[in-house]
C-alpha atoms as one frame of an Amber mdcrd trajectory, in Angstrom:
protein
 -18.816 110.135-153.918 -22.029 108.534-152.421 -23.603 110.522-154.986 -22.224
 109.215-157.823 -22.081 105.681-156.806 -18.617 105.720-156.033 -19.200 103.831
-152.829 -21.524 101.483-151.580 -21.721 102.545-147.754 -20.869 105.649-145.778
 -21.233 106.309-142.445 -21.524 109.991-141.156 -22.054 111.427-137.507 -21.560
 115.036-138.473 -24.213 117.974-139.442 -24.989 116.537-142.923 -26.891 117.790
-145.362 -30.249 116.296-145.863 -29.897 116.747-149.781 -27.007 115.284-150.005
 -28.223 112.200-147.608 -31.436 111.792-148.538 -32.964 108.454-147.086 -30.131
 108.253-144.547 -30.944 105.223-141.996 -29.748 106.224-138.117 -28.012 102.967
-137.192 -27.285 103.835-133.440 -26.416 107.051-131.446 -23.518 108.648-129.512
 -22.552 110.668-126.970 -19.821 113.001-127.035 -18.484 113.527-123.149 -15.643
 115.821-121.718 -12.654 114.076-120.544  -9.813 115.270-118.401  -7.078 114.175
-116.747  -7.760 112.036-113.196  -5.946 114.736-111.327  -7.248 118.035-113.826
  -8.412 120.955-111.101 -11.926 120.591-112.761 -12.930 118.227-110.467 -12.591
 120.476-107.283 -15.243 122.220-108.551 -18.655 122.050-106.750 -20.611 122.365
-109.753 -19.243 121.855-113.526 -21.591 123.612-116.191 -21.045 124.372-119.921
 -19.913 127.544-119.339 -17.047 126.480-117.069 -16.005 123.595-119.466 -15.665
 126.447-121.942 -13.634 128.560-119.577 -10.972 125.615-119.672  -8.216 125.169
-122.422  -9.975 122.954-124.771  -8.574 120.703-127.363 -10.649 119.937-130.527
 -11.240 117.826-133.410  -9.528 119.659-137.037 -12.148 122.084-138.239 -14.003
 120.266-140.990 -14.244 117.260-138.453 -18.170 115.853-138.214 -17.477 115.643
-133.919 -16.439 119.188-133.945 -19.323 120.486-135.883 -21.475 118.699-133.811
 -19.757 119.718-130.332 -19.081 123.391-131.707 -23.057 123.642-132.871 -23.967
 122.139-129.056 -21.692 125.011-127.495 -23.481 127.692-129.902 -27.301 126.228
-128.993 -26.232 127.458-125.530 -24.513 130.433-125.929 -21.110 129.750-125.770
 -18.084 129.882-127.514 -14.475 128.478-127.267 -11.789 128.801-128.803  -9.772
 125.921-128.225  -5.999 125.794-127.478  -4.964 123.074-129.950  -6.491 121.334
-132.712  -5.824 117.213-134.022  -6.318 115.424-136.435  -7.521 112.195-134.321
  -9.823 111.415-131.433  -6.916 108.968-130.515  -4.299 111.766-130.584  -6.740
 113.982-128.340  -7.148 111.340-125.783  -3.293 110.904-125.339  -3.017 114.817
-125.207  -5.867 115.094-122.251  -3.893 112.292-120.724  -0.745 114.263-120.907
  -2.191 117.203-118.754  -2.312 119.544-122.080  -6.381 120.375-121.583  -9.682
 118.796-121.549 -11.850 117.769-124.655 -14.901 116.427-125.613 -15.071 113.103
-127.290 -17.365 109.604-128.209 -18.578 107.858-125.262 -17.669 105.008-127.717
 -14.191 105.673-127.913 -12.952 105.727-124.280 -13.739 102.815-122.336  -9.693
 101.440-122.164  -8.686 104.503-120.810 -11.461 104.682-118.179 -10.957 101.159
-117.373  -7.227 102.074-117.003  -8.007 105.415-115.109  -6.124 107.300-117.404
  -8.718 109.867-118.379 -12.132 110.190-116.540 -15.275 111.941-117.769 -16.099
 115.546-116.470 -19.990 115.745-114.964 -20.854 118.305-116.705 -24.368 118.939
-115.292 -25.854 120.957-118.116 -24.009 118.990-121.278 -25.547 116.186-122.825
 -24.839 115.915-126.557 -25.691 113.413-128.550 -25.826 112.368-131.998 -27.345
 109.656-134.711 -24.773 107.585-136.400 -26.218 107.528-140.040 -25.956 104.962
-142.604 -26.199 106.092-146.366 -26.320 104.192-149.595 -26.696 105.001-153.282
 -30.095 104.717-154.382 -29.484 103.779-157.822 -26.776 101.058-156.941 -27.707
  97.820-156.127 -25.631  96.446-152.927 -22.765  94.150-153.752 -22.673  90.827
-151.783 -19.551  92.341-150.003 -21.669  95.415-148.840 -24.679  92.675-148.388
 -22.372  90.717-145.920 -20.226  93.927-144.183 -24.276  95.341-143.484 -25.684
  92.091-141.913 -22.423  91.737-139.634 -23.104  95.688-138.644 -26.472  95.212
-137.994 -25.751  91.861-135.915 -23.175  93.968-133.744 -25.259  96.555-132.861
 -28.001  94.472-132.109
């Protein structure tokens, strides 16, 4: 759609194509973290890794999901696969299934302060894990930007900032 100046912004934070995002501008970066559940066994371990994380019944984005490329591509990088015991449609629908006990996952930094503030889910230490990614900004090249896209780019640029 981007490509045929359907829209004016889009925001990606997936493996995307270079072609297909040429001139992409990295607004700010992520972290995806495991979560569990306060009380999840995990934690009686003296040493969490990738490997164990992987062990564990996992819980994932929908394949085609951006996060779950990214987190899947991680895994691979180190030699590890998962198959993972259930697969949603949301982040928000993961956290309330790690919540309910169901399995751990691995989701935005960004996305879980309530529920770490609340203790409701708490973030695994995993101590060879760190993934991170660019959140990327794309715009059609041959469209000039409308004063709504002018305006909703400023007030992004202000927030992050």
């Amino acid at each position: 759609l981007i490509s045929n100046d359907q829209l004016d912004v889009v925001f990606t934070e997936g493996l995307v194509s270079e072609r297909d995002h040429d001139g992409a501008e990295v607004v700010a970066h992520d972290r995806l973290v495991p979560i569990a559940h306060p009380k999840h066994p995990i934690f009686h371990q003296k040493r969490i890794t990738a490997a164990s994380l992987c062990r564990q019944g996992l819980i994932f984005r929908e394949i085609g999901s951006g996060t779950r490329e990214v987190i899947e591509d991680a895994l691979i990088r180190r030699g590890l696969a998962v198959k993972p015991i259930m697969s949603l449609g949301s982040t928000e629908a993961i956290k309330r299934a790690v919540q309910a006990g169901m399995g751990l996952a691995i989701v935005s930094e960004l996305t879980i302060d309530a529920e770490l503030a609340a203790r409701a889910l708490r973030v695994v230490p995993a101590t060879d894990l760190v993934i991170r990614r660019p959140l990327k900004l794309s715009r059609p090249r041959a469209k000039s930007d409308s004063p709504t896209a002018i305006e909703f780019l400023r007030l992004l640029r202000a927030a992050l900032h």
